[in-house]
C-alpha positions as CSV (number, residue, x, y, z in Angstrom):
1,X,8.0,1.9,-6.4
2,X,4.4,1.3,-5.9
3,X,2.1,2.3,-3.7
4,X,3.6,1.0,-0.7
5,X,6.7,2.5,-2.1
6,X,5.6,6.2,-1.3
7,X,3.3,6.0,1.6
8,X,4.1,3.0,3.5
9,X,7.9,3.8,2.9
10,X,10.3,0.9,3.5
11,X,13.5,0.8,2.3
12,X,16.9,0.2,1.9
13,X,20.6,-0.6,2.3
14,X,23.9,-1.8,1.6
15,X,27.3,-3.0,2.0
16,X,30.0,-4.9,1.1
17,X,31.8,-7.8,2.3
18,X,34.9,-9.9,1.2
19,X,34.1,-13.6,1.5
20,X,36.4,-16.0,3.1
21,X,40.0,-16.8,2.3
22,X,40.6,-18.6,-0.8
23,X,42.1,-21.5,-1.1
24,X,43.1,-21.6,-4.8
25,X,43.4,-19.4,-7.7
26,X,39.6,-20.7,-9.2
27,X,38.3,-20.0,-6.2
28,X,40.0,-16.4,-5.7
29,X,39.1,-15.4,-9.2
30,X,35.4,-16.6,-8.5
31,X,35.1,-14.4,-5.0
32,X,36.4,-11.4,-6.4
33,X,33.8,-11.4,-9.0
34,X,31.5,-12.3,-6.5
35,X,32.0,-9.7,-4.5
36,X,31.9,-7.1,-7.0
37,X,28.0,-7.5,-7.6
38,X,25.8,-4.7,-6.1
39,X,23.1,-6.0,-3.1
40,X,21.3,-2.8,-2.5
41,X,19.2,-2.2,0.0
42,X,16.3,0.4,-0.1
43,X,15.3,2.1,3.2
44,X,12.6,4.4,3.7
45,X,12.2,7.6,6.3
46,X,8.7,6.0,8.5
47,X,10.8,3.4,10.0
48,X,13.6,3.1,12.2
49,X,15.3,0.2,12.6
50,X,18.9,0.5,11.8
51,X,20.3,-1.7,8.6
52,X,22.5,-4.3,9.4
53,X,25.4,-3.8,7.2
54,X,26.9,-7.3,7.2
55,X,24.2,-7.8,4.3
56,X,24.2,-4.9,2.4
57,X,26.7,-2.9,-0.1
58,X,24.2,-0.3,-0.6
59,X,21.6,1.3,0.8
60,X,18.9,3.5,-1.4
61,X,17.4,6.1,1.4
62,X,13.7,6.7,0.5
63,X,12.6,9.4,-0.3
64,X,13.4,13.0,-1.4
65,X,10.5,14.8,-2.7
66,X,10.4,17.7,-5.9
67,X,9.3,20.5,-3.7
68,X,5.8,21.4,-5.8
69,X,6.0,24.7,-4.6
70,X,9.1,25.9,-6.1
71,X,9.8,22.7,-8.4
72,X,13.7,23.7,-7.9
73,X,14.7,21.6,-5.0
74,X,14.1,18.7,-3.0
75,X,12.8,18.1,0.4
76,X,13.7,15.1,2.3
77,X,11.2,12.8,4.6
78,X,12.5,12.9,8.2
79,X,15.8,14.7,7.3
80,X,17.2,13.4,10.7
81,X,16.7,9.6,10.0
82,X,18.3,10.3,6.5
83,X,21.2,12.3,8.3
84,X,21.6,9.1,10.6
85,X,21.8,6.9,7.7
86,X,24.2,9.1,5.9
87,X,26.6,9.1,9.2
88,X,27.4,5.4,8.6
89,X,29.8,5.9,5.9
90,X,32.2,7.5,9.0
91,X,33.0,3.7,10.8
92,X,31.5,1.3,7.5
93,X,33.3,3.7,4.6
94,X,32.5,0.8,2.3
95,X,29.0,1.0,2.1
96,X,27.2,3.3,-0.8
97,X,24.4,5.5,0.5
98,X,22.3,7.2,-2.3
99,X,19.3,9.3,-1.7
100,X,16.8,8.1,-4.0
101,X,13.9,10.7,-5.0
102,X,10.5,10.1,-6.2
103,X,8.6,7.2,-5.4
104,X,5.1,5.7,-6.5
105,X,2.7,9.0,-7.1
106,X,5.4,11.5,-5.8
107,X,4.7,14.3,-8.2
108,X,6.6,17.3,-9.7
109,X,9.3,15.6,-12.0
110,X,7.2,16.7,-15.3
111,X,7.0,20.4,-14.3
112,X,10.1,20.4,-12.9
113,X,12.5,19.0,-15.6
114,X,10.2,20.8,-18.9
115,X,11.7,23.5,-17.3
116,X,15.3,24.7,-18.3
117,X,15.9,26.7,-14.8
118,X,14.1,24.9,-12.1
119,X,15.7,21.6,-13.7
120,X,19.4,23.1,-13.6
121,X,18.7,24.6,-10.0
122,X,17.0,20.9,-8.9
123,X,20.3,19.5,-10.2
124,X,22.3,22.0,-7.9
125,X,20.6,20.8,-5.4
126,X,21.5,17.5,-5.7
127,X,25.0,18.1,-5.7
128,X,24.4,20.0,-2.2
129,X,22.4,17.2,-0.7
130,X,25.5,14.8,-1.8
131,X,28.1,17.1,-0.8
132,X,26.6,18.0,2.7
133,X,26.0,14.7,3.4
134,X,29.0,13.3,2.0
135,X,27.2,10.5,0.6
136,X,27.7,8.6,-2.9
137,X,24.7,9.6,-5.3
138,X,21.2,10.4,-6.1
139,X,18.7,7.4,-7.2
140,X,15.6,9.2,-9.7
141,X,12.4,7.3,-9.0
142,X,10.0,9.2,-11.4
143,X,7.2,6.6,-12.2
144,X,7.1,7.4,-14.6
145,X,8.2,9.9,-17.1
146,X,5.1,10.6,-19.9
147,X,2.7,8.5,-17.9
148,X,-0.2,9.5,-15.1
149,X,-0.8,6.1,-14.2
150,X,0.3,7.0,-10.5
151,X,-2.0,10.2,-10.7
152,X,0.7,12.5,-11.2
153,X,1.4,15.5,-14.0
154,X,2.4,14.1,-17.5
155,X,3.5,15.6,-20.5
156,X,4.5,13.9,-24.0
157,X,7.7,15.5,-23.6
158,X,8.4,13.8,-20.2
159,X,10.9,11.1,-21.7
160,X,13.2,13.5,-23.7
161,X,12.7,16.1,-20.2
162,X,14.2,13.0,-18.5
163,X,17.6,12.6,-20.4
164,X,17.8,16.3,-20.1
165,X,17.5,15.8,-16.4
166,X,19.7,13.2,-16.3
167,X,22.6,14.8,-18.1
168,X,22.3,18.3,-15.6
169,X,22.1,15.9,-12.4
170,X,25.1,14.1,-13.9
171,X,26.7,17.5,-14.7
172,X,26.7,18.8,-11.8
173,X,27.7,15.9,-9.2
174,X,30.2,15.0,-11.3
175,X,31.8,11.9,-12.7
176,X,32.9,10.2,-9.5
177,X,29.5,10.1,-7.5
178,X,26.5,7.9,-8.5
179,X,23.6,8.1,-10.6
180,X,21.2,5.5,-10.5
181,X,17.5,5.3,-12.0
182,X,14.4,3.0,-11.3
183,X,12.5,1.7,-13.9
184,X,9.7,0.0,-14.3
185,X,9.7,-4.2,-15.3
186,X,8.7,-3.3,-19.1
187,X,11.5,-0.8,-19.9
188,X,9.1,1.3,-20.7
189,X,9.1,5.5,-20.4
190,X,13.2,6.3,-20.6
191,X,15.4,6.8,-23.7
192,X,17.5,4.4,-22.4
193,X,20.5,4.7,-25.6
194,X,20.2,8.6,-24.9
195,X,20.5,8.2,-20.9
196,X,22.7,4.9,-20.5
197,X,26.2,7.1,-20.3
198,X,25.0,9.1,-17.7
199,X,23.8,6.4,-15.4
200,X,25.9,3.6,-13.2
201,X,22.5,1.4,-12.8
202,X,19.4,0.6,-13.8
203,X,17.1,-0.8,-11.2
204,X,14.2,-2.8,-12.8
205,X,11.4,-2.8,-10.6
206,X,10.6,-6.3,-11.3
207,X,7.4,-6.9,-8.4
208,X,4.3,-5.7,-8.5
209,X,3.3,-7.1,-11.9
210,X,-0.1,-8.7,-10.5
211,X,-2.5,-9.6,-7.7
212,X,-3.3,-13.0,-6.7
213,X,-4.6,-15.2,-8.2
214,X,-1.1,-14.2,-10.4
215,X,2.4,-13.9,-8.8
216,X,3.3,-10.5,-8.5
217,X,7.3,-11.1,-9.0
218,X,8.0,-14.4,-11.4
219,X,11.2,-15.6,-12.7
220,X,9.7,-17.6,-15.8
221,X,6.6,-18.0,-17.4
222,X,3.4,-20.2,-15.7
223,X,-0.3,-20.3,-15.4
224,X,0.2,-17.9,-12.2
225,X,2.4,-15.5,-14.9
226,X,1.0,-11.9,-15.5
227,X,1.9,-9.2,-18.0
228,X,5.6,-9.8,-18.0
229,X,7.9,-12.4,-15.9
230,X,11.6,-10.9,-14.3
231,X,13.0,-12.9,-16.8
232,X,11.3,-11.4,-19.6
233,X,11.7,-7.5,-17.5
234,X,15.7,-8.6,-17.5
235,X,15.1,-9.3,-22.1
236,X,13.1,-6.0,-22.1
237,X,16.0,-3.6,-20.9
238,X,19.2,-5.7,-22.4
239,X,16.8,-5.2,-25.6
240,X,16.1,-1.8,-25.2
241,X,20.1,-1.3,-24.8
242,X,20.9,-1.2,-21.0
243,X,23.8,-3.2,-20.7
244,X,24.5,-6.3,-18.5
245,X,27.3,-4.3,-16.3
246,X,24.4,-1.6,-15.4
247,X,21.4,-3.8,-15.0
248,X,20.0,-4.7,-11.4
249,X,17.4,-7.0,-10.1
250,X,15.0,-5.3,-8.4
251,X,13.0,-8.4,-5.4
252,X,10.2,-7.8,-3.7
253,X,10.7,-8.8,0.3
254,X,6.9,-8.7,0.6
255,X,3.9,-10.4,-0.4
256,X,0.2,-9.2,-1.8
257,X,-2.6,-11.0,-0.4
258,X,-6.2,-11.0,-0.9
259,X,-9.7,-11.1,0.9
260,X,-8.7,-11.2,4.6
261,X,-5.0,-10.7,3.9
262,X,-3.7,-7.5,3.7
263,X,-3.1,-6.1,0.1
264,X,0.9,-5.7,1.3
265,X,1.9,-8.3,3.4
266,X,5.5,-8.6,5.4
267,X,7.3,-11.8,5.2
268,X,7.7,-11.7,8.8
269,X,4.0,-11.5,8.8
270,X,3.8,-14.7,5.7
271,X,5.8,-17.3,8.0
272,X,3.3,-16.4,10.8
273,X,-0.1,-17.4,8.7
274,X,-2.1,-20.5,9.9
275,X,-4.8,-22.3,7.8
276,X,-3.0,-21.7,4.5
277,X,-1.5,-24.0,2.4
278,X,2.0,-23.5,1.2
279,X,2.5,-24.2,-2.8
280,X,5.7,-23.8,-5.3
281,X,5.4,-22.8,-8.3
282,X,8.5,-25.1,-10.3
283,X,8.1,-23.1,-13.4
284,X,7.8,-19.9,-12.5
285,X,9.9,-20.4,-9.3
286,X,7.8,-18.6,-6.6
287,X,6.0,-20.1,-3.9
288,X,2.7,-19.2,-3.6
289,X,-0.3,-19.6,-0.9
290,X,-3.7,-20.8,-0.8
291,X,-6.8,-20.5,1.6
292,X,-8.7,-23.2,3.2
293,X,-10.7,-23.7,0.4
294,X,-8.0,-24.0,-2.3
295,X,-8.1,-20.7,-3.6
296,X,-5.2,-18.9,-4.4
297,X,-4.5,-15.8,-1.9
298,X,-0.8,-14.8,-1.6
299,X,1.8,-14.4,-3.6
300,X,5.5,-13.8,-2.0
301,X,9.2,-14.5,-2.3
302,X,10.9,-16.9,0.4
303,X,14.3,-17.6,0.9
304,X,14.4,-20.1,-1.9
305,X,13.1,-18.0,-4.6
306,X,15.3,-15.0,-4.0
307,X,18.3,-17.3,-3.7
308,X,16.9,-18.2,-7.2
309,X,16.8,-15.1,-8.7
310,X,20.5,-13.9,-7.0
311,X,21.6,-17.1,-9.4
312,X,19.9,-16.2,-12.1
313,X,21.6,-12.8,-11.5
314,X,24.9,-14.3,-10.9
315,X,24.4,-16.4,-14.3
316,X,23.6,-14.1,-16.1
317,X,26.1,-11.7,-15.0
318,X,23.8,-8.4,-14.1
319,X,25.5,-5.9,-12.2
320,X,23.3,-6.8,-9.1
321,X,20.5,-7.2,-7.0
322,X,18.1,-4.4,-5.1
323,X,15.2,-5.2,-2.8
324,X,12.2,-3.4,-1.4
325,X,12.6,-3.3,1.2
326,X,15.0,-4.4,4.3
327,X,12.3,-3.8,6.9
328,X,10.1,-5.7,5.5
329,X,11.6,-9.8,6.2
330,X,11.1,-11.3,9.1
331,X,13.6,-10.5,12.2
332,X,16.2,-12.8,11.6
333,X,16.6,-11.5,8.2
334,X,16.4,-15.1,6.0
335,X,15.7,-12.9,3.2
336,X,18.5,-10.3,3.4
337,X,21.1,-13.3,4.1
338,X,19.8,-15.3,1.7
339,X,20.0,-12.6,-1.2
340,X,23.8,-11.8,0.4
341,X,25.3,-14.9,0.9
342,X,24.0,-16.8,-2.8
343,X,25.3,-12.8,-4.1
344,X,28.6,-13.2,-2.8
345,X,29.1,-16.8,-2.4
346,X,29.4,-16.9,1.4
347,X,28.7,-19.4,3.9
348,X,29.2,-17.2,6.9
């Protein structure tokens, strides 16, 4: 995750649940598919509202650390709000809770895994943290392996450190928990043909692409487009040989604003602004905002561009949908719901 990712911390959840009673065979079929797709919630250790798991089939508890000191085991960020979080799979045994570990300039991966011991032992003690906390996997946020970019050790050998790293944490919490990576909107940094086996998802990161005046998050290509649309992030990892049945959609629930807005701004925060003009972008299908004097200062999601992209999900059959991060909508939740209800086809 970015920035906000690792020091704001806001994150996640998830759970899963069967939509109303069908009235037909179609329509059976239709909602058992639908309720197979992933909505994934990531939750982070600052905050602590509790998820509401009507919305959710899994949430992604941010973060665990690489202790930099010993580089063989992880520390946790407020162990007691992840313990809490942990403690609803006793009355909602449904729901998947992962600890996810890393995080925008969260360091230690590259020493860590170049190393045959501490990566083993680091492995180890992911399989206590799962086992103590009887929870359902581990989530790897390294951003990302053989690059600095979030001012963090690198080493050429990162990638191929990676899969190795993969393959021990796989190893040894076994073939019945989850393992789950995010990656970045360009499939860039993983060996993804050497790593896909090991792996249940892959969460593209598909946000944070741009500042205004470009939308951070777009479906499709426009004038607002940046380096890469989610469309085009989706092409990148089918090309680079993730498969459909593993790929989530990573969606932004916040917006980043400019001049007197804040760099990260909450949507509960968006449908609050006065004196700025709300636009929609038809081809890359994001709305957008603008200041008083036309200029372009916020891009965000709303309600109907993430029910856009849970579509385009559903259409093209991915495995799912993630979002950073559930405390970010607004109180009622018109995000979360909205990503939910178009996911599993529910009116309620």
């Amino acid at each position: 995750m970015r920035k906000l990712h690792y020091f704001l911390g806001i994150i996640g959840i998830a759970t899963l649940a069967l939509t109303t009673s069908c009235k037909n065979n179609n329509q059976n079929e239709e909602e058992t598919t639908a309720t197979d797709k992933v909505v994934a919630a990531y939750l982070t250790w600052e905050n602590e509202i509790d998820p509401d798991l009507r919305w959710v089939t899994q949430i992604n508890y941010a973060f665990g650390l690489v202790d930099t000191n010993s580089f063989d085991k992880i520390n946790i960020l407020n162990e007691p709000r992840f313990a809490k979080i942990a403690a609803l799979k006793k009355t909602n045994p449904e729901i998947k809770i992962l600890l996810s570990i890393g995080g925008w300039a969260a360091g230690g991966f590259s020493e860590m895994a170049a190393n045959n011991s501490t990566r083993k032992l680091f492995a180890a003690d992911c399989k206590r943290i799962v086992d103590y906390y009887q929870i359902d996997g581990i989530d790897v946020d390294w951003e990302y392996p053989s690059s600095s970019e979030a001012g963090i050790a690198s080493s050429p050998n990162d990638i191929d450190n990676f899969t190795l790293l993969l393959k021990d944490i796989r190893e040894a919490i076994g073939n019945d928990k989850m393992l789950t990576i995010a990656t970045i909107a360009d499939a860039l940094y993983v060996d993804f043909p050497a790593v896909i086996d090991y792996l249940d998802m892959v969460n593209i990161m598909a946000y944070d692409i741009a500042r205004p005046p470009f939308h951070h998050a777009p479906l499709y290509r426009s004038q607002y487009a940046g380096r890469i649309t989610t469309h085009e992030a989706v092409d990148a990892h089918l090309n680079a040989g993730v498969p459909a049945d593993k790929l989530v959609l990573g969606i932004p629930l916040y917006g980043h604003g400019i001049d007197s807005l804040p760099d990260y701004t909450y949507y509960g925060d968006i449908m609050q602004l006065k004196d700025y003009t709300f636009h929609w972008d038809d081809s890359a299908k994001v709305p957008y905002m603008t200041d008083k004097n036309g200029k372009f200062a916020l891009c965000y999601e709303d309600t109907n561009s993430v029910a856009i992209k849970a579509n385009y999900v559903l259409d093209r059959d991915l495995k799912g949908i993630m979002y950073w991060e559930y405390t970010l909508d607004a109180k009622e939740l018109p995000l979360v719901k909205t990503i939910y209800k178009t996911m599993t086809k529910s009116n309620n």
